[in-house]
PQR file of N, CA, C, O and H, with PARSE charges and radii, in Angstrom:
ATOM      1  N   UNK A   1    -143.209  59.848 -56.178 -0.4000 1.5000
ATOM      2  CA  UNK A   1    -141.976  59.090 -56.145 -0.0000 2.0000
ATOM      3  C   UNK A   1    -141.643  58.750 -54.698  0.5500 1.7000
ATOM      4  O   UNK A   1    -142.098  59.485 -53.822 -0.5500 1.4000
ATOM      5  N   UNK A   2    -140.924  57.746 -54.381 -0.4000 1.5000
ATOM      6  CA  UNK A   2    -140.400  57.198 -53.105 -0.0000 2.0000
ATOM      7  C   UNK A   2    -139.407  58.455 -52.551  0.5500 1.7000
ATOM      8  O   UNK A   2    -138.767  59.234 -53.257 -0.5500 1.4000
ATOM      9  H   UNK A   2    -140.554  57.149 -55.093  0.4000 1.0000
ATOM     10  N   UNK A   3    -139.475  58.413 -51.050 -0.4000 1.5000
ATOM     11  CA  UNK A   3    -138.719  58.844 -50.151 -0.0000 2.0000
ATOM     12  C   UNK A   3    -136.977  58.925 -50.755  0.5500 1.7000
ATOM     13  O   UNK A   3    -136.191  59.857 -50.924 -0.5500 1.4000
ATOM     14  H   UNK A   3    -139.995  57.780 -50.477  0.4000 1.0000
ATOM     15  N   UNK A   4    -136.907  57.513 -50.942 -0.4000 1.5000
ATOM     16  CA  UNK A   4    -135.548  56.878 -51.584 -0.0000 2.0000
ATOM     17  C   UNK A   4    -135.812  56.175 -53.042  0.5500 1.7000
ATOM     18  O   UNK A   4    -135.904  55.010 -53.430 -0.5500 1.4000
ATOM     19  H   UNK A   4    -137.546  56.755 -50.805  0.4000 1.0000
ATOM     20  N   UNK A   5    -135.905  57.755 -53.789 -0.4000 1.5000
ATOM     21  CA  UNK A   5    -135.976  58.052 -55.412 -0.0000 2.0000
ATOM     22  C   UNK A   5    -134.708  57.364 -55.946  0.5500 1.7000
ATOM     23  O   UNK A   5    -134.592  57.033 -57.126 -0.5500 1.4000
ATOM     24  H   UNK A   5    -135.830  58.701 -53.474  0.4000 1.0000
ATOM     25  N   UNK A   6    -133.411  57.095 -54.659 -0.4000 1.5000
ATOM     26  CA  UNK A   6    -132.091  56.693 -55.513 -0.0000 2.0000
ATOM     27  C   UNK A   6    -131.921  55.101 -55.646  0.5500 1.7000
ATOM     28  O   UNK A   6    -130.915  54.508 -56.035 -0.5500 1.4000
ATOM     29  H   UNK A   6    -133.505  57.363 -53.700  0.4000 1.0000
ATOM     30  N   UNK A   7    -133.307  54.476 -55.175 -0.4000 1.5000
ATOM     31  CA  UNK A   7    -132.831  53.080 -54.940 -0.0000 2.0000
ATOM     32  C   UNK A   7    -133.082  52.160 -56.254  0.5500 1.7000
ATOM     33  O   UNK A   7    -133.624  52.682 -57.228 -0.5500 1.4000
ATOM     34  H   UNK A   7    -134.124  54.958 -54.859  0.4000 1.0000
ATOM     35  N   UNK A   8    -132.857  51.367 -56.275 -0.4000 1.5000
ATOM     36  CA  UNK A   8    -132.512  50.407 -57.470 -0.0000 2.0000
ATOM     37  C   UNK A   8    -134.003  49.352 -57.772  0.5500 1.7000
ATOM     38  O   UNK A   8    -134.737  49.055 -56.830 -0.5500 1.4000
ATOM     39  H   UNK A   8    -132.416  50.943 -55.484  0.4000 1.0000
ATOM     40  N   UNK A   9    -134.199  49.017 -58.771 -0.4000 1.5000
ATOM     41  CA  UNK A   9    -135.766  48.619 -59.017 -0.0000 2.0000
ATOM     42  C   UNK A   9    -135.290  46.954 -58.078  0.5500 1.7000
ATOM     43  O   UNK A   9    -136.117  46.143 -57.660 -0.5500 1.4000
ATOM     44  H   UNK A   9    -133.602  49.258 -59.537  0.4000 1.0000
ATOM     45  N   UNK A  10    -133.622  46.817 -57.939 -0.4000 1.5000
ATOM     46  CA  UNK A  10    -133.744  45.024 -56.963 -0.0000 2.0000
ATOM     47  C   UNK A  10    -134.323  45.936 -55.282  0.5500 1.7000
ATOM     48  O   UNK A  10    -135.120  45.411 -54.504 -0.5500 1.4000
ATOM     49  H   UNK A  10    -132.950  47.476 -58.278  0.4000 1.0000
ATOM     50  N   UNK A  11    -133.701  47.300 -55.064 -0.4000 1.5000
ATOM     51  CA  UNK A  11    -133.660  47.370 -53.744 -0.0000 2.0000
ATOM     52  C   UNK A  11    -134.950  47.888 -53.500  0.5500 1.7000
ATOM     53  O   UNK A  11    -135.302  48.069 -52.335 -0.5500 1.4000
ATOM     54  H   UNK A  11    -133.053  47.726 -55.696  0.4000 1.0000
ATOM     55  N   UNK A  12    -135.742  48.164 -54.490 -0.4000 1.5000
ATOM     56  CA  UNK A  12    -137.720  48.716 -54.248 -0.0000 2.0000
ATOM     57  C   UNK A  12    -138.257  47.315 -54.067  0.5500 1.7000
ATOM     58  O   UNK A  12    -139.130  47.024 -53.250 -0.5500 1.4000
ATOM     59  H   UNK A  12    -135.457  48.017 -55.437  0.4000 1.0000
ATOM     60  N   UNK A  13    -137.509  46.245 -55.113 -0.4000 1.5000
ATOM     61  CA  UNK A  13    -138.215  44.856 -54.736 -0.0000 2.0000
ATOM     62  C   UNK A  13    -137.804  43.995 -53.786  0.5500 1.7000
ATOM     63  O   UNK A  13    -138.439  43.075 -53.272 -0.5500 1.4000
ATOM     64  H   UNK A  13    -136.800  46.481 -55.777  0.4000 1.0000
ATOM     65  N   UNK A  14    -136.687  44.356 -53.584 -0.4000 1.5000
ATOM     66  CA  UNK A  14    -136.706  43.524 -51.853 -0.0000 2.0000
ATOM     67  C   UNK A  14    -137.646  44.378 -50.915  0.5500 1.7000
ATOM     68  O   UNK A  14    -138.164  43.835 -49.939 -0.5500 1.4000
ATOM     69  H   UNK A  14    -136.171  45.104 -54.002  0.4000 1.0000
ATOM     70  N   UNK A  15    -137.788  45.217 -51.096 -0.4000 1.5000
ATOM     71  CA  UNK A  15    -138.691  46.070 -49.996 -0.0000 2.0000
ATOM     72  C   UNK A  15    -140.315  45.868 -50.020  0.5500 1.7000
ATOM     73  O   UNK A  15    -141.202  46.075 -49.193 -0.5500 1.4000
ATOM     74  H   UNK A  15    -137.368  45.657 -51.889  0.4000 1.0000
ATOM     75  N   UNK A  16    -140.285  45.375 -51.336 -0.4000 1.5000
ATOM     76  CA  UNK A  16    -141.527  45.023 -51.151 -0.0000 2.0000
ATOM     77  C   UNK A  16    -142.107  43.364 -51.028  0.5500 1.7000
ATOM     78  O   UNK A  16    -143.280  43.053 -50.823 -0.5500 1.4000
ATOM     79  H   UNK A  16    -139.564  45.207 -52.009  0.4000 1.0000
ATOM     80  N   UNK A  17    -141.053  42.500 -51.197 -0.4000 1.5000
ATOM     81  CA  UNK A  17    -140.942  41.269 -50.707 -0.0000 2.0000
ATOM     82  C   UNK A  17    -140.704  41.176 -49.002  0.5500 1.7000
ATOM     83  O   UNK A  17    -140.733  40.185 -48.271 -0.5500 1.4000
ATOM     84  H   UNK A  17    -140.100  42.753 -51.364  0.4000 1.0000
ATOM     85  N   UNK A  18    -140.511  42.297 -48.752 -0.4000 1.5000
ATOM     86  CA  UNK A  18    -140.489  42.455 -46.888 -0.0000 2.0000
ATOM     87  C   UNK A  18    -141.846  42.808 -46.581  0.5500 1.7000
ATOM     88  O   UNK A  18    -142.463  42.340 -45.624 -0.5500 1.4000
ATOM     89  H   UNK A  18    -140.487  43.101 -49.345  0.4000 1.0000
ATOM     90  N   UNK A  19    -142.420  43.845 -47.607 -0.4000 1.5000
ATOM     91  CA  UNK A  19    -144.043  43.771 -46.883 -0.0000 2.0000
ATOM     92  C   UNK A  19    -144.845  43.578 -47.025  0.5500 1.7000
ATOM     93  O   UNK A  19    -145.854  44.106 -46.556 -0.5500 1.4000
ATOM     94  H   UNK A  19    -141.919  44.225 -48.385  0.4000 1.0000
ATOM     95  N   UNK A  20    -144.725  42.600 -47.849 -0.4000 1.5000
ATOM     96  CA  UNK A  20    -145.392  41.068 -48.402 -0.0000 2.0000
ATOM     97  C   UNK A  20    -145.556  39.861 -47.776  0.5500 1.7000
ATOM     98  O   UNK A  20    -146.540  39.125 -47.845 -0.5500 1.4000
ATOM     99  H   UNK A  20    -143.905  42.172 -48.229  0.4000 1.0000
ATOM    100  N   UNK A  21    -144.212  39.642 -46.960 -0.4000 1.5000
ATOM    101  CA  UNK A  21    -143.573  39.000 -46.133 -0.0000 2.0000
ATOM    102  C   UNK A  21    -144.975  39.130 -44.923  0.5500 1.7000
ATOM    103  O   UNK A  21    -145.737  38.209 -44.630 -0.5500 1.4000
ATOM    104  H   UNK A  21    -143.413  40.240 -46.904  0.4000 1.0000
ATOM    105  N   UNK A  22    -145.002  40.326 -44.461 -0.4000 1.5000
ATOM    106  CA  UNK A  22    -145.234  41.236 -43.422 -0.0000 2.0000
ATOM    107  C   UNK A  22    -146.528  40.289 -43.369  0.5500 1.7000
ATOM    108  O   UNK A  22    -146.680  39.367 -42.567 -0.5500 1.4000
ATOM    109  H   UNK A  22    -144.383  41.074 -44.699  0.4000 1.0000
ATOM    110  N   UNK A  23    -147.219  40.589 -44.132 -0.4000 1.5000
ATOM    111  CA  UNK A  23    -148.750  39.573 -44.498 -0.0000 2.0000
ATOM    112  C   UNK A  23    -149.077  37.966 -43.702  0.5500 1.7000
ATOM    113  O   UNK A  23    -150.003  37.591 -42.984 -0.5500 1.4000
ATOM    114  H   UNK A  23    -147.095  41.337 -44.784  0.4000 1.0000
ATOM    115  N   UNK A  24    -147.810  37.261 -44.235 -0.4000 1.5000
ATOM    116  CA  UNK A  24    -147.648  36.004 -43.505 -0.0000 2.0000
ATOM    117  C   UNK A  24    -147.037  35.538 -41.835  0.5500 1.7000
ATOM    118  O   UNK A  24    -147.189  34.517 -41.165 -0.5500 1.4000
ATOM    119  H   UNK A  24    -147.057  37.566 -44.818  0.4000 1.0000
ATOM    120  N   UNK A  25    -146.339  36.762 -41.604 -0.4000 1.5000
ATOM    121  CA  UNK A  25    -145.400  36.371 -41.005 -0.0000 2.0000
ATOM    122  C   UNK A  25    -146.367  36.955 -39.068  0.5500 1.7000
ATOM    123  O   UNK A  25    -147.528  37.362 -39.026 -0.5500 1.4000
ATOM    124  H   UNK A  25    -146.215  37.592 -42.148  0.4000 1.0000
ATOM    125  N   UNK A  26    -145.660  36.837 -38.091 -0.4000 1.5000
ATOM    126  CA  UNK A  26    -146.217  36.781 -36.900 -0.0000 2.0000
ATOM    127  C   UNK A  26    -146.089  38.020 -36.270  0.5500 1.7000
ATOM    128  O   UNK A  26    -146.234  37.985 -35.048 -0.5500 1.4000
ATOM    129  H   UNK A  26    -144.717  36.506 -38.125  0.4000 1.0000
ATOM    130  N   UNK A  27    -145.844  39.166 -36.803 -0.4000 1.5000
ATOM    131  CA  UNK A  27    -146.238  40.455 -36.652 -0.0000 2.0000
ATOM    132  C   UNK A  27    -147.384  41.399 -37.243  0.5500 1.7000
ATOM    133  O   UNK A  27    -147.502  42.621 -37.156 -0.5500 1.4000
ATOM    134  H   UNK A  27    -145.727  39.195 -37.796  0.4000 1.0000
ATOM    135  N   UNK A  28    -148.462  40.128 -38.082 -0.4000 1.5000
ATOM    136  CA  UNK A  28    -149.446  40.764 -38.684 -0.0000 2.0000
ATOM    137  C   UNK A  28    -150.288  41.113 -38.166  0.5500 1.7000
ATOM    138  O   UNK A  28    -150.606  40.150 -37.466 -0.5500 1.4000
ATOM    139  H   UNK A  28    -148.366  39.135 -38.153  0.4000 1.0000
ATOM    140  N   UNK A  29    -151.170  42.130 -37.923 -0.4000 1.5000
ATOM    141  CA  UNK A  29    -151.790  42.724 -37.474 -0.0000 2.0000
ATOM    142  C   UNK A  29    -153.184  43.765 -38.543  0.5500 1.7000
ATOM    143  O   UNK A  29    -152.914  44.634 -39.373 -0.5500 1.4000
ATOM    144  H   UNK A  29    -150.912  42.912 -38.491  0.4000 1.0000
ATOM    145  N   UNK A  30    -154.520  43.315 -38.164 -0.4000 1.5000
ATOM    146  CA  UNK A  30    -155.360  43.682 -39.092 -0.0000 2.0000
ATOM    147  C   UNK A  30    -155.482  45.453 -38.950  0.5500 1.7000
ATOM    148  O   UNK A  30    -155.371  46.148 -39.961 -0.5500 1.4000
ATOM    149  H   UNK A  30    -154.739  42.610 -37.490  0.4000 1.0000
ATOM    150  N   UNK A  31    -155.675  45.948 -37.845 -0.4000 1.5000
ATOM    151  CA  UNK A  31    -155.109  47.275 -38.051 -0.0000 2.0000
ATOM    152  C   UNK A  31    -154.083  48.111 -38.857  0.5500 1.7000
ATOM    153  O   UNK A  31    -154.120  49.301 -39.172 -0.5500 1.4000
ATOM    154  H   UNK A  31    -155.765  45.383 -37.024  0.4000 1.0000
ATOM    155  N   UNK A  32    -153.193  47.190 -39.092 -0.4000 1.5000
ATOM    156  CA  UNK A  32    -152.183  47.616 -39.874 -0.0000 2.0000
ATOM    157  C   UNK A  32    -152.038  47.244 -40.984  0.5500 1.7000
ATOM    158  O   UNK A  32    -151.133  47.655 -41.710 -0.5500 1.4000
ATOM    159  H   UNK A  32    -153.164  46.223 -38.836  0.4000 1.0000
ATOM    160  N   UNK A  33    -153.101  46.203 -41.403 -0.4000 1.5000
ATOM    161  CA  UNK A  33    -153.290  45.656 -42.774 -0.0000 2.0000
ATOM    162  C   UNK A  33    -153.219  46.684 -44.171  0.5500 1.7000
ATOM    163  O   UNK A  33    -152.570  46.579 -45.213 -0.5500 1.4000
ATOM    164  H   UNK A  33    -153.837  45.870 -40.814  0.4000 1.0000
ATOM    165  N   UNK A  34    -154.065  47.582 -43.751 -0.4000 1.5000
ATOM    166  CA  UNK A  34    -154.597  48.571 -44.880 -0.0000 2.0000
ATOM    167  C   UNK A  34    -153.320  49.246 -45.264  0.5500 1.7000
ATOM    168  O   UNK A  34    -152.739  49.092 -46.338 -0.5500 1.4000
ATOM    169  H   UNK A  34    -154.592  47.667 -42.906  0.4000 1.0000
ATOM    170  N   UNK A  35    -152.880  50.141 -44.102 -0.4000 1.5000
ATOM    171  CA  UNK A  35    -151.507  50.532 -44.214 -0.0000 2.0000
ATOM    172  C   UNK A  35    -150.706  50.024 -45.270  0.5500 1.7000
ATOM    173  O   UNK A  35    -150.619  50.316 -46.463 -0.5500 1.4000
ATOM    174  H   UNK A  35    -153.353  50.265 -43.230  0.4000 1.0000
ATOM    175  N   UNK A  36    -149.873  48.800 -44.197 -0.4000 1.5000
ATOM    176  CA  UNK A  36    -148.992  48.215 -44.878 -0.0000 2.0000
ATOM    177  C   UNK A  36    -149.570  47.709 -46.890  0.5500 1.7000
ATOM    178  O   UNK A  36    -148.895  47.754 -47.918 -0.5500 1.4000
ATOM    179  H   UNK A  36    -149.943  48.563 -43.228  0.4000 1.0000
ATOM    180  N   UNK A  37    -150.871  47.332 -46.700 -0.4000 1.5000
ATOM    181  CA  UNK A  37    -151.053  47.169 -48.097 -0.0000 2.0000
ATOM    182  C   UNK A  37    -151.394  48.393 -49.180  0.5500 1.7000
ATOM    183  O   UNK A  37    -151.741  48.208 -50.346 -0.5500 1.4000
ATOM    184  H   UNK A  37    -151.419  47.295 -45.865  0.4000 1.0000
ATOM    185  N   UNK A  38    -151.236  49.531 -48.606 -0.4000 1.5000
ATOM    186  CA  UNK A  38    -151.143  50.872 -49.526 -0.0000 2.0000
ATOM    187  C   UNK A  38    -149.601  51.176 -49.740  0.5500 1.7000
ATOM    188  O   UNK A  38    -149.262  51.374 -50.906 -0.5500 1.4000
ATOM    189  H   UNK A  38    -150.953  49.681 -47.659  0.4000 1.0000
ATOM    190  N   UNK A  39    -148.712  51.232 -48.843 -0.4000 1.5000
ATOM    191  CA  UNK A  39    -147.487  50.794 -49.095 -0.0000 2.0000
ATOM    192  C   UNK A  39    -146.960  49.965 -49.685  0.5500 1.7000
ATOM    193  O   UNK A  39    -146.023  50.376 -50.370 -0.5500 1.4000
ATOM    194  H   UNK A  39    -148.987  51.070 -47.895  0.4000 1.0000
ATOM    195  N   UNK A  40    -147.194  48.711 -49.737 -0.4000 1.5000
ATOM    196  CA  UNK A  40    -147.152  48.037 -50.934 -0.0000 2.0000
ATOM    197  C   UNK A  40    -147.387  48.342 -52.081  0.5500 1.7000
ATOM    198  O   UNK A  40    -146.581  48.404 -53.009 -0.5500 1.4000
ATOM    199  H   UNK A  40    -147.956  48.377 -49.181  0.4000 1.0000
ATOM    200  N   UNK A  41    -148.532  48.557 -52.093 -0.4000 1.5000
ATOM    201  CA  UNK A  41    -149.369  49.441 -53.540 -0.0000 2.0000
ATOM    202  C   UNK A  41    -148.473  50.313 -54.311  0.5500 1.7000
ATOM    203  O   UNK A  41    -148.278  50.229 -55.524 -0.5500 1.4000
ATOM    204  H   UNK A  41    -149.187  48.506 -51.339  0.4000 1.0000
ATOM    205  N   UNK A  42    -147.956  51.141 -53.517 -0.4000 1.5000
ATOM    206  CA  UNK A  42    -147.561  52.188 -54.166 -0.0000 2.0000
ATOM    207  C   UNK A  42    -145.945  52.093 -54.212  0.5500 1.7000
ATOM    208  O   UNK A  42    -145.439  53.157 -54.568 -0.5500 1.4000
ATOM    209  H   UNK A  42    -148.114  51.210 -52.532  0.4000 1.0000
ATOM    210  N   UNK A  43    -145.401  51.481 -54.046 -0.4000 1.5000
ATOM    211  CA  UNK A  43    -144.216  50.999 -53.954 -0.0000 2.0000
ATOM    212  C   UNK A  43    -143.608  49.618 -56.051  0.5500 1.7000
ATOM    213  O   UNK A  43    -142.678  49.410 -56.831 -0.5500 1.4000
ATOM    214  H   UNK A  43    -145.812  50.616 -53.757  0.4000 1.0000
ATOM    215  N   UNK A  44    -145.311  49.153 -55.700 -0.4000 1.5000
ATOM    216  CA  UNK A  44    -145.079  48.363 -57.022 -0.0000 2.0000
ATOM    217  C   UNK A  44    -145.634  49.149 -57.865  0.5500 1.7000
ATOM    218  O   UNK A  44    -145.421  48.720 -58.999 -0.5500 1.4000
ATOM    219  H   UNK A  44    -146.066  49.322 -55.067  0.4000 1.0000
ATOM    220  N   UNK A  45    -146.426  50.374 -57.873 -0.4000 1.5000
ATOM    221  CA  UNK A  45    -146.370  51.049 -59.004 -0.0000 2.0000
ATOM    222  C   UNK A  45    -145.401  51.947 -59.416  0.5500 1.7000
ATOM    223  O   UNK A  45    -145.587  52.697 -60.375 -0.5500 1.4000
ATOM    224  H   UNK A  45    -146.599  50.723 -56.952  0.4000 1.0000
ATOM    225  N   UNK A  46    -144.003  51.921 -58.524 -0.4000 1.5000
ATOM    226  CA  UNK A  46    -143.018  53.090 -58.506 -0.0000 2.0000
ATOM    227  C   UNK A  46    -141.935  51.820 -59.177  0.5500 1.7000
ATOM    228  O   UNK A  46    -141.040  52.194 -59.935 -0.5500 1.4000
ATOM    229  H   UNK A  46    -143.852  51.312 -57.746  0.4000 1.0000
ATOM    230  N   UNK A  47    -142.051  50.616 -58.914 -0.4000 1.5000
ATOM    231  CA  UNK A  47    -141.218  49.130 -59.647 -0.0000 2.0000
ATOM    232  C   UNK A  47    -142.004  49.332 -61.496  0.5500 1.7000
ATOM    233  O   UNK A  47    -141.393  49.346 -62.565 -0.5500 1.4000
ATOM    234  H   UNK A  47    -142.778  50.312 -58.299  0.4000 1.0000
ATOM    235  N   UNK A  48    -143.235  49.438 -61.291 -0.4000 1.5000
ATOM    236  CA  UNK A  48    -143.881  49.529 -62.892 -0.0000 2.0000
ATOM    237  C   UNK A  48    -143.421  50.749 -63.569  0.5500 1.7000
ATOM    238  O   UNK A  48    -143.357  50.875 -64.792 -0.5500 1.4000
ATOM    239  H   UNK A  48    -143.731  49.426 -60.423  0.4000 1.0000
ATOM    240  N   UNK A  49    -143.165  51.467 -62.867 -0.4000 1.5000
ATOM    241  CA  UNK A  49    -143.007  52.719 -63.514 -0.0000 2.0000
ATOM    242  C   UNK A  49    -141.375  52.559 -63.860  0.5500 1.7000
ATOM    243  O   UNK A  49    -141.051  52.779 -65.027 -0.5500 1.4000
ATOM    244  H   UNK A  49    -143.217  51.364 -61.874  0.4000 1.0000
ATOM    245  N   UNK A  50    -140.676  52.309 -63.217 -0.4000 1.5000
ATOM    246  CA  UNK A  50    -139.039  52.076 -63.573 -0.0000 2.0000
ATOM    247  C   UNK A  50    -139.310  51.185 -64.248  0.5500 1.7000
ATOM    248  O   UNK A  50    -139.532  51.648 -65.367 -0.5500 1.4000
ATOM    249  H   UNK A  50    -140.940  52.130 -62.269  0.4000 1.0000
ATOM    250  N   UNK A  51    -139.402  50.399 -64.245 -0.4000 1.5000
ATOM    251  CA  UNK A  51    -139.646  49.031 -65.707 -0.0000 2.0000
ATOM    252  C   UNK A  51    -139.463  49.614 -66.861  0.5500 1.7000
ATOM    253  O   UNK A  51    -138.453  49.718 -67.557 -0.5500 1.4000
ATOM    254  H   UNK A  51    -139.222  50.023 -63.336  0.4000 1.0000
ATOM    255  N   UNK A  52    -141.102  50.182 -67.073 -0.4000 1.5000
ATOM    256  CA  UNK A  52    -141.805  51.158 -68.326 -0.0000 2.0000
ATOM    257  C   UNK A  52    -140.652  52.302 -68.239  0.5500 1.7000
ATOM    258  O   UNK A  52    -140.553  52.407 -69.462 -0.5500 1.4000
ATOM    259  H   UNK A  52    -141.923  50.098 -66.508  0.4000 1.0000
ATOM    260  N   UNK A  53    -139.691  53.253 -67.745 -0.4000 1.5000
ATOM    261  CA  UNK A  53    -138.854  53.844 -68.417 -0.0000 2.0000
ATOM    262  C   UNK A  53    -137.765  53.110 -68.572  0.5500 1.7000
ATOM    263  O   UNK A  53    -137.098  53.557 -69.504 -0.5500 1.4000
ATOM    264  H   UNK A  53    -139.772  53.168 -66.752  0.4000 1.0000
ATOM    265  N   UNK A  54    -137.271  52.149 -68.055 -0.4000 1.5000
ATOM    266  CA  UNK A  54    -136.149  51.428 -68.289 -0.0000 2.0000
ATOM    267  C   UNK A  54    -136.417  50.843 -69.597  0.5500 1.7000
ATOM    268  O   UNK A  54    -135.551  50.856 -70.472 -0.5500 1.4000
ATOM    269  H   UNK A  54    -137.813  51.785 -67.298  0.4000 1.0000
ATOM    270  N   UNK A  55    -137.757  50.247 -69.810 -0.4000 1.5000
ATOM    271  CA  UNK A  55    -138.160  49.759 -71.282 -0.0000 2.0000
ATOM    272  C   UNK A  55    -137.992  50.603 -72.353  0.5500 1.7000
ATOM    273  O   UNK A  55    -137.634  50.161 -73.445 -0.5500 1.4000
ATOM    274  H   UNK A  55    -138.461  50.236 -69.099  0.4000 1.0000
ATOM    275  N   UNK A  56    -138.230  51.877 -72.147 -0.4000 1.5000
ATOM    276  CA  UNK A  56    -138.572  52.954 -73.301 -0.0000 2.0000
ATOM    277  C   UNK A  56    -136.657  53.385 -72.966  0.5500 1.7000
ATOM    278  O   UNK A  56    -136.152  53.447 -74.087 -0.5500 1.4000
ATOM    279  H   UNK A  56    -138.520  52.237 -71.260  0.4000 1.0000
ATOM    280  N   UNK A  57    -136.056  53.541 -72.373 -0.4000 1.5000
ATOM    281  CA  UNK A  57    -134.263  53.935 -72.830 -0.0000 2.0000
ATOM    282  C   UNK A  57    -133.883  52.434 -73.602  0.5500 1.7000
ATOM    283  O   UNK A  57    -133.080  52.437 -74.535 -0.5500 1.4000
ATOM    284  H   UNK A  57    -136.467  53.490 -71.462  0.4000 1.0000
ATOM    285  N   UNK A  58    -134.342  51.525 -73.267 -0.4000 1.5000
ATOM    286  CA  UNK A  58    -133.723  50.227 -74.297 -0.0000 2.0000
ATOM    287  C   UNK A  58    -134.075  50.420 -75.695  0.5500 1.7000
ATOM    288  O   UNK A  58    -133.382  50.325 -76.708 -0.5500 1.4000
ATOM    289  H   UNK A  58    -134.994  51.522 -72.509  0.4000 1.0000
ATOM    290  N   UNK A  59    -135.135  50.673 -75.555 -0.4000 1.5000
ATOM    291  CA  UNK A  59    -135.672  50.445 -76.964 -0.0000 2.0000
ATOM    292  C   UNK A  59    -135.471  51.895 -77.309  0.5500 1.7000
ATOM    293  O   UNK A  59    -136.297  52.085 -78.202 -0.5500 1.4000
ATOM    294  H   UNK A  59    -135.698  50.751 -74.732  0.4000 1.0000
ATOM    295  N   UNK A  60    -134.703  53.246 -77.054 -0.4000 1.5000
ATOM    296  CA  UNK A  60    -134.231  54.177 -77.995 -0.0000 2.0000
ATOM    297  C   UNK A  60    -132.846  53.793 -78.336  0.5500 1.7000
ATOM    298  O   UNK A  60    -132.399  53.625 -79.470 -0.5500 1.4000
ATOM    299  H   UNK A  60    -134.032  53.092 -76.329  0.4000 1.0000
ATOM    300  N   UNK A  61    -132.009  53.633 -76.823 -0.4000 1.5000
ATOM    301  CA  UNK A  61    -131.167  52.758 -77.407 -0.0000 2.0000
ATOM    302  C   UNK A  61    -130.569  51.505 -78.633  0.5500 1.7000
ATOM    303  O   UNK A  61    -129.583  51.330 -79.350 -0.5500 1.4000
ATOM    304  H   UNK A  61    -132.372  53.770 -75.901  0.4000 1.0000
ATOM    305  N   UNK A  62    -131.889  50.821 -78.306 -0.4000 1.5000
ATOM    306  CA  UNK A  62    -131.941  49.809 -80.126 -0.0000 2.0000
ATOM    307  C   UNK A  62    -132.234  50.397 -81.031  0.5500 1.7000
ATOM    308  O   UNK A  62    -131.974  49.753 -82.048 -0.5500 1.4000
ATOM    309  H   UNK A  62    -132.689  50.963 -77.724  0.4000 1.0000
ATOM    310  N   UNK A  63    -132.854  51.752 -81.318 -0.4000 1.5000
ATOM    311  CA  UNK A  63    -133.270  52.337 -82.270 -0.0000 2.0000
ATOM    312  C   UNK A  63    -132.281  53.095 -82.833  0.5500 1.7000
ATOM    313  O   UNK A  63    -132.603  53.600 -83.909 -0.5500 1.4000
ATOM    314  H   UNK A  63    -133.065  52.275 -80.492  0.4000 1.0000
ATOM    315  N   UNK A  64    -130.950  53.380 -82.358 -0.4000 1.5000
ATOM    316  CA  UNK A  64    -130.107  54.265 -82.218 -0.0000 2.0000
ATOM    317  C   UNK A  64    -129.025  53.363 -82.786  0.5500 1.7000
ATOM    318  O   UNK A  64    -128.395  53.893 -83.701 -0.5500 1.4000
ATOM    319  H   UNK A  64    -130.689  52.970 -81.484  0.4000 1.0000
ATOM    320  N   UNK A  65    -128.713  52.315 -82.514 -0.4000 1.5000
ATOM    321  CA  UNK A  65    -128.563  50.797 -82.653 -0.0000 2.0000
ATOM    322  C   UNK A  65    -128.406  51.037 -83.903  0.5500 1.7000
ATOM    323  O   UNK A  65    -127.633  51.828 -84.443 -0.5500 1.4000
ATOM    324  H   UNK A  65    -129.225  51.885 -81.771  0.4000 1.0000
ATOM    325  N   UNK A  66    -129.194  50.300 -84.372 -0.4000 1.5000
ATOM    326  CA  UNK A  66    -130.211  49.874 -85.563 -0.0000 2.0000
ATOM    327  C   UNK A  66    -130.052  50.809 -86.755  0.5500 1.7000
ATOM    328  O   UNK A  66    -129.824  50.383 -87.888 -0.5500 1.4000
ATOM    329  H   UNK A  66    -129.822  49.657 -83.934  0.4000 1.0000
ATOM    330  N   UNK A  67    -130.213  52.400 -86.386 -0.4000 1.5000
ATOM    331  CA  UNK A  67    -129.684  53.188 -87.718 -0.0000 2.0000
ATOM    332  C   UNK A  67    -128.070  52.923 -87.394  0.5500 1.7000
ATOM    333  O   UNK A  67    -127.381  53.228 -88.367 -0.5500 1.4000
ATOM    334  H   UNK A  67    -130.398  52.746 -85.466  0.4000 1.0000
ATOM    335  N   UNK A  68    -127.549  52.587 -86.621 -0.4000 1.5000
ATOM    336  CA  UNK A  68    -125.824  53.158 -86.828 -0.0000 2.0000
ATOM    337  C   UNK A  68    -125.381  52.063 -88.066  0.5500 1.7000
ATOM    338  O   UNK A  68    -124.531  52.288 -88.928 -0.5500 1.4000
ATOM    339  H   UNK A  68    -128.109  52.339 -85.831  0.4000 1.0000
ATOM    340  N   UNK A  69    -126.115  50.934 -87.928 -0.4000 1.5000
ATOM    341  CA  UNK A  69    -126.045  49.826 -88.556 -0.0000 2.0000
ATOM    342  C   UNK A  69    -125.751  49.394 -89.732  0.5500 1.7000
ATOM    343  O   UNK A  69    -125.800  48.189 -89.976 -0.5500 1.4000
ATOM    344  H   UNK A  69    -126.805  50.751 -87.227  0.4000 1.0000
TER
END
């Protein structure tokens, strides 16, 4: 899990639209390529992973739903 476990799946994805950014922009540097793109990496599998539980509380939620019904 991230450093900052409390942040919000917009504030993991602006963060990773910054080092994405990082790629194009005039501080790129191939030394630091790998880096910055394992950070990335692992940053959008911590966005997939909140997704996939945010997906699975909706859908108990609708299920919960659905019998009250």
């Amino acid at each position: 899990m991230s450093e900052k476990s409390n942040e919000t799946i917009a504030e993991k994805t602006a963060r990773l639209n910054e080092l994405v950014a990082w790629f194009d922009g005039d501080e790129f540097e191939l030394e630091k390529a790998l880096d910055m793109f394992s950070k990335a990496e692992k940053l959008a599998e911590e966005i997939e992973a909140d997704i996939s539980s945010l997906k699975n509380d909706i859908e108990v939620v609708k299920a919960k739903f659905s019998e009250a019904a």
